[in-house]
C-alpha positions in Angstrom: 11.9 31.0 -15.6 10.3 28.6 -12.8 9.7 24.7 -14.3 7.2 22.2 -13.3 9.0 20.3 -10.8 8.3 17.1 -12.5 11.0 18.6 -15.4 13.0 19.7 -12.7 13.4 15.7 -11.7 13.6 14.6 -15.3 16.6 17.4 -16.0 18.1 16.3 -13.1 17.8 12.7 -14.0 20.2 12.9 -17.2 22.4 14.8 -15.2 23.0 12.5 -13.1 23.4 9.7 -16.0 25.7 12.0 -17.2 27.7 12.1 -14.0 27.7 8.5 -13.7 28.9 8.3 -17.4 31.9 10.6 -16.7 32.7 8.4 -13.4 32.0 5.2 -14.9 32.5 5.0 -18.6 31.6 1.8 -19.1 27.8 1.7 -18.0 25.2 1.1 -20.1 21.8 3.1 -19.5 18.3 1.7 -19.2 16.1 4.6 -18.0 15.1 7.3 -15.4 11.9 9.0 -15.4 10.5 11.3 -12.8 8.5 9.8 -9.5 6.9 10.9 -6.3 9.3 12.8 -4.3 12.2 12.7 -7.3 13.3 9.8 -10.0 15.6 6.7 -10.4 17.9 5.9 -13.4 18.7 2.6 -13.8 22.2 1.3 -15.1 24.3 -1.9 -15.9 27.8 -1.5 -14.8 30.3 -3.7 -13.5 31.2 -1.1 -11.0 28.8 -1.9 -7.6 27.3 1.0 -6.6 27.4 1.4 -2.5 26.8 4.5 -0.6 30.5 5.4 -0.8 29.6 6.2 -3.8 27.0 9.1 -3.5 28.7 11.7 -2.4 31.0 11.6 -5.3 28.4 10.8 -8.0 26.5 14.4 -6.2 29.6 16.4 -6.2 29.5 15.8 -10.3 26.3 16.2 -10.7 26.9 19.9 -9.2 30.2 20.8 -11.2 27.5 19.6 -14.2 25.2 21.8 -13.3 27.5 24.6 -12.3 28.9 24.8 -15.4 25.6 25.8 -17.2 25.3 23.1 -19.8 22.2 23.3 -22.4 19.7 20.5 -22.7 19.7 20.1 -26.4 16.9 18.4 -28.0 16.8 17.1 -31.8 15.0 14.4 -34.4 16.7 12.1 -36.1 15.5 9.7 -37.7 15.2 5.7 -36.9 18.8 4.4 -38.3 20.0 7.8 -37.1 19.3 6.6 -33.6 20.6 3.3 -34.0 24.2 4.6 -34.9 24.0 6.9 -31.9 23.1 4.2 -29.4 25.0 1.6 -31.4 26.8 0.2 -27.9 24.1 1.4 -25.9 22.1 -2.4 -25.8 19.2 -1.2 -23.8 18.4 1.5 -26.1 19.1 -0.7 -29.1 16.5 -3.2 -27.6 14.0 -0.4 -27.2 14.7 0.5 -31.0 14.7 -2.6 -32.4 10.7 -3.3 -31.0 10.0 0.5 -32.2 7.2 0.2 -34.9 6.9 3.3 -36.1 9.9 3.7 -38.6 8.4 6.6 -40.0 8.2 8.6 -37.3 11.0 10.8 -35.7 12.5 10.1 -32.8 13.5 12.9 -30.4 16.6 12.7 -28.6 18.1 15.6 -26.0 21.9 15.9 -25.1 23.5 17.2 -21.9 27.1 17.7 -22.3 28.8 14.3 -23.0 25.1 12.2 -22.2 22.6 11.9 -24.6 19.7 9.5 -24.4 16.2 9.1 -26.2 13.8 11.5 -24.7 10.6 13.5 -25.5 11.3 16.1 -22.7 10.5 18.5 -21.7 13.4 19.6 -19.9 15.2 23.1 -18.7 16.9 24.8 -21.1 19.9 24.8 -19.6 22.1 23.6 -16.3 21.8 26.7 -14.3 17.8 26.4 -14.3 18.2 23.5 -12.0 18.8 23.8 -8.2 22.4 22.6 -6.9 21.3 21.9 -3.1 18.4 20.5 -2.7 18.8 16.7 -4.2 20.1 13.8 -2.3 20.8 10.1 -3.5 18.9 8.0 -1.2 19.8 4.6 -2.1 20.7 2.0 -4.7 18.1 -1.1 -5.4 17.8 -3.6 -8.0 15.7 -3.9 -10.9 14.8 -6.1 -13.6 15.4 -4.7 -17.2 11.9 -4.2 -18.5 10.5 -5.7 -14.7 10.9 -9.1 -16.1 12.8 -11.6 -13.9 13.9 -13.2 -16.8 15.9 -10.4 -17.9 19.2 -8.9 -16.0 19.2 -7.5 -13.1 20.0 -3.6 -13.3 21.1 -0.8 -10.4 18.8 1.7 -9.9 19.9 5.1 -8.2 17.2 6.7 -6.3 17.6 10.3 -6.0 15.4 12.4 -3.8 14.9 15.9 -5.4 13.0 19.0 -5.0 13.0 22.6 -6.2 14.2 24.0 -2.8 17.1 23.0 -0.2 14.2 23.8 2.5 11.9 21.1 1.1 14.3 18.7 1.0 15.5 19.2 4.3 11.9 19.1 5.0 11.4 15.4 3.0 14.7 14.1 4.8 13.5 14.6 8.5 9.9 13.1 7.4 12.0 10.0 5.7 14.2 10.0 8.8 10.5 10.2 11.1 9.3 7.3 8.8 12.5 5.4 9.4 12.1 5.0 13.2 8.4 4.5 12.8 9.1 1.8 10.0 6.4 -1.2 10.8 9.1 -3.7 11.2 11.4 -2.2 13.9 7.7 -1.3 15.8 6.5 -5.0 15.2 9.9 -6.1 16.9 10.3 -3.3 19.3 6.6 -4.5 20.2 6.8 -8.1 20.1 4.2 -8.0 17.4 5.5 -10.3 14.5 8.2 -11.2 12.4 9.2 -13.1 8.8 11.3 -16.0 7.9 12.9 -15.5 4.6 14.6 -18.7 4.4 11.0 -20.7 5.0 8.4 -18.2 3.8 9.4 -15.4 1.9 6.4 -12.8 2.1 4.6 -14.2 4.7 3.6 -12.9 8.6 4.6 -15.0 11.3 2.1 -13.5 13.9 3.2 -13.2 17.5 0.3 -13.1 20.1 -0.3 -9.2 20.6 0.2 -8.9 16.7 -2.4 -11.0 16.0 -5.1 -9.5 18.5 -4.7 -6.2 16.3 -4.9 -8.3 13.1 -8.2 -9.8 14.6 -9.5 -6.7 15.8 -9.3 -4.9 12.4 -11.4 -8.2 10.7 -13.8 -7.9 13.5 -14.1 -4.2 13.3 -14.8 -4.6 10.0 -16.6 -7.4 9.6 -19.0 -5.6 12.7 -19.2 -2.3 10.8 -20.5 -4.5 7.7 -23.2 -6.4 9.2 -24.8 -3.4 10.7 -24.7 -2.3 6.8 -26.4 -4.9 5.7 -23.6 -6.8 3.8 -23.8 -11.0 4.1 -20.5 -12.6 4.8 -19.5 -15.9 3.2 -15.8 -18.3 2.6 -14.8 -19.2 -0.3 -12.1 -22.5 -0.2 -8.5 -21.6 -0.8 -7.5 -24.0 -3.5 -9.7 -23.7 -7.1 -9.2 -25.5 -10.4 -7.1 -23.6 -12.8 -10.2 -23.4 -15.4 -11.6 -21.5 -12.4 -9.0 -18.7 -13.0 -8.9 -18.7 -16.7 -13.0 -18.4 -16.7 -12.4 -15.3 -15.4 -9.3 -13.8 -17.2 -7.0 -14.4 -14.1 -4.8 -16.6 -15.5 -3.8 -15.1 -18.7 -2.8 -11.7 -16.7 -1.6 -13.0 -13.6 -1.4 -17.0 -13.9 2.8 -16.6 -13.3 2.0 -14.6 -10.0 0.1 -18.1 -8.4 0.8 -20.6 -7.0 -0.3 -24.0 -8.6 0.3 -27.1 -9.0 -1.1 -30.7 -10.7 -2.7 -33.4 -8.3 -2.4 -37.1 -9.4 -5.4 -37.0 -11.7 -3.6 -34.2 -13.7 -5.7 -31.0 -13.1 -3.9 -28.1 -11.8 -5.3 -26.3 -8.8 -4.3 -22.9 -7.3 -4.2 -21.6 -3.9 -6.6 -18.6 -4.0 -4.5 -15.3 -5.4 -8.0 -12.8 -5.2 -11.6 -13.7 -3.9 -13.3 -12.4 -6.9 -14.2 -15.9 -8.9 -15.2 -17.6 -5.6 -18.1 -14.5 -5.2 -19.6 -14.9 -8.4 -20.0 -18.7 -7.8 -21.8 -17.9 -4.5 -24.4 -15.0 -6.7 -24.8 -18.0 -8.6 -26.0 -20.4 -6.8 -30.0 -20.5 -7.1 -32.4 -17.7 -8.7 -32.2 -14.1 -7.6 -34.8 -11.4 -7.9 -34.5 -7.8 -8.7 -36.1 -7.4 -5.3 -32.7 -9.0 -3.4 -30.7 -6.3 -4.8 -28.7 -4.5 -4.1 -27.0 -7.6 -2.6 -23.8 -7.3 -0.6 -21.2 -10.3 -0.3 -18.4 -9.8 2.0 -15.1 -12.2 2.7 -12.0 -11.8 4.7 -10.0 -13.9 2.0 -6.5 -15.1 2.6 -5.1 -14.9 -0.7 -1.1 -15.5 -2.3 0.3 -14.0 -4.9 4.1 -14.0 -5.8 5.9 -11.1 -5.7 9.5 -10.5 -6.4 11.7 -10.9 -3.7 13.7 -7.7 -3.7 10.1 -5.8 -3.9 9.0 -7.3 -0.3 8.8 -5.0 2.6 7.5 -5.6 6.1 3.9 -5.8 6.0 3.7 -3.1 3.1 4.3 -5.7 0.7 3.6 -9.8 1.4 2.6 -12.6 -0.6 0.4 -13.8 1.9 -2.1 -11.6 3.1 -5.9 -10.9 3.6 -7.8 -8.6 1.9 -11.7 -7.4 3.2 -12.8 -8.1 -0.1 -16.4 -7.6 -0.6 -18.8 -7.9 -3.7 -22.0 -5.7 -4.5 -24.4 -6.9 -7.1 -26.9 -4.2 -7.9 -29.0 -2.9 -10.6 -27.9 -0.4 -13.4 -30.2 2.1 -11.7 -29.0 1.4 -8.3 -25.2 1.9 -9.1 -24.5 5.3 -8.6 -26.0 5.1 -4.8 -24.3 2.5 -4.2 -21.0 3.6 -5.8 -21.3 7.0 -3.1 -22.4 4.7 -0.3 -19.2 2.3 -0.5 -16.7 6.0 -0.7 -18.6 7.4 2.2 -18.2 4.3 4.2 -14.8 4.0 3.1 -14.3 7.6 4.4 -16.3 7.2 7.9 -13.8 4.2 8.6 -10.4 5.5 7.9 -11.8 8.4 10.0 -11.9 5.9 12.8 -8.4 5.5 12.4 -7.9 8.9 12.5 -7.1 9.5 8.9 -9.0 13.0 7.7 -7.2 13.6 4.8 -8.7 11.4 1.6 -7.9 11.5 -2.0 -9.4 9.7 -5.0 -8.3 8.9 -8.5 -10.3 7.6 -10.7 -8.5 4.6 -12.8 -9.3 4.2 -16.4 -8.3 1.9 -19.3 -4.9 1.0 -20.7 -4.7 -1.2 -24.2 -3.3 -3.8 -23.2 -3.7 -8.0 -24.3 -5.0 -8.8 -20.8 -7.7 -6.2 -20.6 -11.1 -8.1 -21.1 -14.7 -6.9 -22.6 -15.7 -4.0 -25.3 -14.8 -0.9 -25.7 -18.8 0.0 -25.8 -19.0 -1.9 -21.8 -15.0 0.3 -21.1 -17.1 3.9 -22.0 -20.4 2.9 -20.2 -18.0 1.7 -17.1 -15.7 5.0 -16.6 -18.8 6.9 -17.4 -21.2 5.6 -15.0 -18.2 5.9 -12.3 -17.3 9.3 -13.9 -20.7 10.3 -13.4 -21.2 9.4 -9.9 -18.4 11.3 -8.9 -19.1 14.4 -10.9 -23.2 14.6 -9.9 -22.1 14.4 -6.1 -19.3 16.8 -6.0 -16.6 14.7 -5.2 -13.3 15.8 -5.8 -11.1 13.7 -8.0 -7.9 12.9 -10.2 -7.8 10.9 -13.5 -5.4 8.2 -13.3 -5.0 7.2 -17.1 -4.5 3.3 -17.6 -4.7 2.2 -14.2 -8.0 0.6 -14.1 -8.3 -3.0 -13.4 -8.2 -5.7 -16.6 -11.9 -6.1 -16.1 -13.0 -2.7 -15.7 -12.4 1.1 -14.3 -11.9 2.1 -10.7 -12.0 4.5 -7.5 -8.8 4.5 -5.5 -8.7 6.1 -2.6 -6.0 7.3 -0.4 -5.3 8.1 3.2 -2.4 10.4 3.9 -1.0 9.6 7.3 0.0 11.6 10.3 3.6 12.2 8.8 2.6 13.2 5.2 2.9 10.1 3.3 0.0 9.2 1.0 -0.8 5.5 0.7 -3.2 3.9 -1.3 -5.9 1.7 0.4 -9.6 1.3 -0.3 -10.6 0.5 -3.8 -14.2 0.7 -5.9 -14.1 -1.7 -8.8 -16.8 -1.5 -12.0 -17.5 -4.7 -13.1 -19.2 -5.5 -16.2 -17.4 -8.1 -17.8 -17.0 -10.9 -14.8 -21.1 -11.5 -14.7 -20.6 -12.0 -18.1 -18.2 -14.3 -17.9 -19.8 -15.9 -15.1 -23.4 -16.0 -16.5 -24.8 -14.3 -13.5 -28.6 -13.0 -14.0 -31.3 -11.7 -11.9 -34.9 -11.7 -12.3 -36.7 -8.3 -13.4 -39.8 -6.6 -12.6 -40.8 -7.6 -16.3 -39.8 -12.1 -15.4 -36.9 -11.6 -17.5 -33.5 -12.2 -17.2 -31.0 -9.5 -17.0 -27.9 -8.9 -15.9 -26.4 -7.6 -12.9 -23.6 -5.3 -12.3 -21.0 -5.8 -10.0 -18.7 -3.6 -7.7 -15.8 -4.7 -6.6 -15.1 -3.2 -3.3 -12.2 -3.1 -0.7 -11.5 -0.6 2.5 -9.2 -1.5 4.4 -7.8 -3.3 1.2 -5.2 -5.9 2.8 -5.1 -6.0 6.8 -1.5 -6.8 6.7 -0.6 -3.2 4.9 -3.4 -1.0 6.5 -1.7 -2.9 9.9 1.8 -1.3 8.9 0.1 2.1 8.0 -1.6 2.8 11.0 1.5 1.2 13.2 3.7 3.8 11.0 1.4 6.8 11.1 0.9 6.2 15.0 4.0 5.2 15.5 3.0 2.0 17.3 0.8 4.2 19.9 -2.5 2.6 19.2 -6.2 3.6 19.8 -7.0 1.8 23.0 -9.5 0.0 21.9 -7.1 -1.4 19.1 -4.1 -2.1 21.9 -3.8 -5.8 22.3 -2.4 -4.9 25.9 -4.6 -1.9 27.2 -3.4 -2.3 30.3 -0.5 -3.5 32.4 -0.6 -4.1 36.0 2.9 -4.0 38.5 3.2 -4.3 41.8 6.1 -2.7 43.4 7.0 -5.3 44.8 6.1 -9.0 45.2 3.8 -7.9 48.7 1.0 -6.1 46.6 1.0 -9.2 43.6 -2.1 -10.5 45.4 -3.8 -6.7 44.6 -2.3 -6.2 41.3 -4.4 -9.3 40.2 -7.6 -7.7 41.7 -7.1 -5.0 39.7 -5.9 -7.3 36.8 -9.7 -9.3 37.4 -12.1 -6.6 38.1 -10.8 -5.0 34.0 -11.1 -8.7 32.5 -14.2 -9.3 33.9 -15.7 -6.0 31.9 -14.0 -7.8 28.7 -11.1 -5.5 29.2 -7.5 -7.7 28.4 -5.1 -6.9 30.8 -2.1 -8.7 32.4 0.0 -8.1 36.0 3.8 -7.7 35.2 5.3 -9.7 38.3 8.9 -10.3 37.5 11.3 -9.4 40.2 12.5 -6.4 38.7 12.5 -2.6 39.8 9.4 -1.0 39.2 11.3 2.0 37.3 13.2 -0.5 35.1 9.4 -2.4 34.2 8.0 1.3 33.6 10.5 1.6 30.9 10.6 -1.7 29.0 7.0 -1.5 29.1 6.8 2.0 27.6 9.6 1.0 25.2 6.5 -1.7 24.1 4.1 1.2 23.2 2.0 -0.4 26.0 -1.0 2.9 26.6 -1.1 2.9 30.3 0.7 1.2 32.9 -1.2 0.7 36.3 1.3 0.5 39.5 0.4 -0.2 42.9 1.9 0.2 46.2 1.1 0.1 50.0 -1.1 2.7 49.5 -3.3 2.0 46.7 -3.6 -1.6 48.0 -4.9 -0.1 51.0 -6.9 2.8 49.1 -8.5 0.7 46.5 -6.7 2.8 44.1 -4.4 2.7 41.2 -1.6 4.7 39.9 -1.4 5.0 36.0 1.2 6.4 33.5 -0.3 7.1 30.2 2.2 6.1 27.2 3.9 9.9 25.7 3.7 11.3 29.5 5.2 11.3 32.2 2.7 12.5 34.6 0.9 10.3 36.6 -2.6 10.2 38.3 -4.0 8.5 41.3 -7.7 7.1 41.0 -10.2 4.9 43.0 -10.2 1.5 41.1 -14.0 1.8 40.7 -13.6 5.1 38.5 -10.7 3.4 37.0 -13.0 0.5 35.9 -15.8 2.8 34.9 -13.5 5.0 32.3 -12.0 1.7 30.8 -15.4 0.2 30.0 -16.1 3.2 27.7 -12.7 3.5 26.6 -11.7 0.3 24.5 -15.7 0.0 22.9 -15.3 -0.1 19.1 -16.5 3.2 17.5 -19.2 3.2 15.3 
């Protein structure tokens, strides 16, 4: 009998709780579900887990499975489970908050493990594959995600129904690892952190921050030729400012604030949302100046634990392209397809074909704001948009926003990985909150609807995706060093900076490498900094009014007349539209 492969990873989960229980009898289990790519169990041990570890933690996990051990599932009642888990505190906690007393509770047991489960899993041990599951690492984690609580271990296994797709999934994880955005950003003298002074935060270096720049201004250029306004909001708002809107109470111990000497309490900006609706606010609109389009590049903080931080895939500092469309109830499906297809025209830019969506809908939950009544209206309108235009899509059940439902989309790069990115957020509840209204055809008031609407989503992540997925080889036009002049030796300097002059004065950036080093050694360093074409001359070109180039990921090398050289590079770096 074949099995999903998400009960595969969820069999394989308690066998490796059972494994650790065998080698470690004192741990105490939290939990392990399933994930992307394979699951995690996390435990509380006084035993440190290192990777001298896996190999003997996978070794029992295959005698486990070897000797063909049943998953057996049962109910038993409330007290029932609390004498089975009786020194088991993580399960006792979970019990204790259990308010359904009434109800059974299903538990399954796998040889000397048993844990409170609703399945499904195999039947038995010799249903699940014994080669083709790897431990990757050990991280930790918060009982419940809560900082206040303990930190746990959690055991990230990597598992899949076949030893060939795992091998497969190692040697992209191995790929990933050597294109991983902060060994580029060093390799290429792009950027760097300081833990010790600012935790989260990008320290840019000069070529990291011309490709930071370029991305806002390709944006921000592909947006006003759409018709979208841009405007800044300040950095630092009241704290009434964030509860107004329902910020606070769902993320008001993610900001940063802090009370001035007349006692208020300000924040530095953690989303540009609140700021937006001020700006619709300010003086009367009509039903004529919608659809109206408010974009920002907002620099926004928000705090994020410090063992979740990584490279530029997760900051607290960062800028998202944030924009804000404030349209008509009519008017919103049109403008719910325009924003995806634009989405989907720029990642293509970036060369990134492959798009998925999900459409986000409601959890219950204390934070979520606004009717159930506004909730259906809001998925169905989105709902609706994507069904009458034949886009293909995925429900994503309780993942909307607290404010309303949403679009994700995702970009799968060039080795495999998917990564979440743009975003189209229904808003019905902030103009409420907010008061916003626009003048009708009819001289009454109504009120408008807002999307929320991101592409790029932050620059600082969709910088590390495209660095990762091109594996710091850049689109010219992107490269914050196009081109890089060396003489072969210090005789031709006086040429290399004709050349140098003749690309800047076409607004192309360029720079003449003149240490006194080889010309093979420069070659190589400067490949090594993923620079796309290197441009040496000699004797011969000097004389010729030629140059030499090497293209980065060759190593041939053409000879052209500077003047044909000048003529391809004007073309070459232009933004595409």
């Amino acid at each position: 009998m074949s099995y999903p492969i998400e009960t595969i990873r969820h069999s394989l989960a308690h066998v490796m709780a059972a494994a650790v229980q065998k080698l470690y009898p004192d741990v105490k289990f939290a939990g392990g579900p399933a994930i992307e790519n394979g699951f995690y169990y996390d435990f509380d041990t006084e035993h440190r887990f290192s990777e001298e570890d896996f190999a003997k933690i996978e070794k029992e996990m295959r005698d486990l499975i070897k000797s063909n051990g049943k998953f057996e599932q049962r109910n038993v009642s409330l007290n029932e489970a609390k004498e089975i888990f009786a020194n088991q505190p993580y399960k006792m906690e979970w019990l204790n908050e259990y308010d359904a007393a009434g109800e059974a509770l299903s538990i399954y047991k796998f040889r000397d493990f048993t844990d409170l489960c609703r399945g499904p899993h195999v039947e038995t041990s010799k249903d699940l594959p014994r080669d083709s599951f790897k431990i990757r690492n050990v991280a930790g984690a918060y009982w419940k995600g809560d900082s206040k609580n303990k930190m746990l271990q959690r055991i990230y296994v990597d598992a899949f129904a076949s030893k060939e797709e795992l091998e497969s999934h190692l040697k992209m994880m191995e790929e990933a690892a050597a294109r991983d955005n902060r060994k580029l950003g060093k390799e290429m003298d792009l950027f760097h952190f300081e833990p010790e002074y600012a935790p989260g935060a990008v320290f840019w270096h000069d070529k990291g921050y011309k490709i930071y720049r370029k991305l806002i201004e390709y944006v921000r250029h592909r947006q006003e030729l759409a018709g979208y306004q841009e405007i800044s909001t300040p950095s630092v708002m009241d704290r009434c400012l964030w509860e107004r809107s329902g910020h606070w109470a769902k993320y008001g111990e993610h900001n940063y604030s802090g009370k001035t000497q007349d006692g208020k309490t300000f924040c530095v900006k953690p989303m540009s949302c609140p700021g937006g609706m001020l700006v619709f606010g300010q003086g009367i609109k009509s039903y004529k100046d919608l659809p109206l389009y408010l974009a920002e590049f907002g620099k926004v903080n928000r705090y994020e634990a410090a063992g979740g931080l990584s490279g530029l895939m997760r900051v607290r500092e960062f800028t998202q392209d944030d924009a804000h469309i404030f349209c008509t109830e009519e008017q919103l499906e049109e403008e719910v397809v325009k924003i995806l297809r634009f989405i989907k025209d720029i990642y293509s830019k970036f060369g990134f074909e492959k798009i998925s969506t999900k459409l986000a809908t409601r959890k219950e939950s204390e934070f979520r704001i606004g009717s159930d009544e506004i909730w259906d209206k809001a998925e169905g309108a989105l709902q609706h948009a994507l069904d009458a235009n034949g886009i293909n899509y995925e429900i994503a059940h309780g993942d909307a926003a607290f404010y309303g439902p949403k679009i994700d989309i995702y970009l799968k790069d060039s080795i495999g990985r998917t990564w979440q990115c743009g975003t189209v957020q229904l808003d019905m509840n902030l103009p409420e909150r907010f008061d916003l209204s626009y003048i009708g055809e009819d001289g009454e008031k109504h009120r408008p609807i807002m999307l929320h609407r991101a592409m790029l989503g932050s620059i600082e992540r969709f910088m590390g995706v495209l660095l990762e997925s091109t594996g710091g080889n850049l689109p010219l036009w992107l490269s914050p060093e196009p081109v890089v002049v060396t003489p072969i030796s210090e005789k031709y300097k006086d040429y290399a900076m004709e050349v140098v002059n003749e690309l800047r004065s076409i607004g192309v950036y360029s720079r003449a490498d003149l240490r006194d080093e080889k010309v093979n050694y420069k070659i190589r360093e400067l490949s090594l900094t993923k620079t796309p074409i290197i441009a040496v001359v000699g004797e011969k070109e000097s004389a010729d009014k030629t140059v030499t180039l090497r293209r980065l990921g060759t190593d041939k090398q053409e000879t052209i007349s500077l003047a044909d050289f000048i003529a391809q590079m004007q073309n070459a770096v232009k933004m595409p539209l």
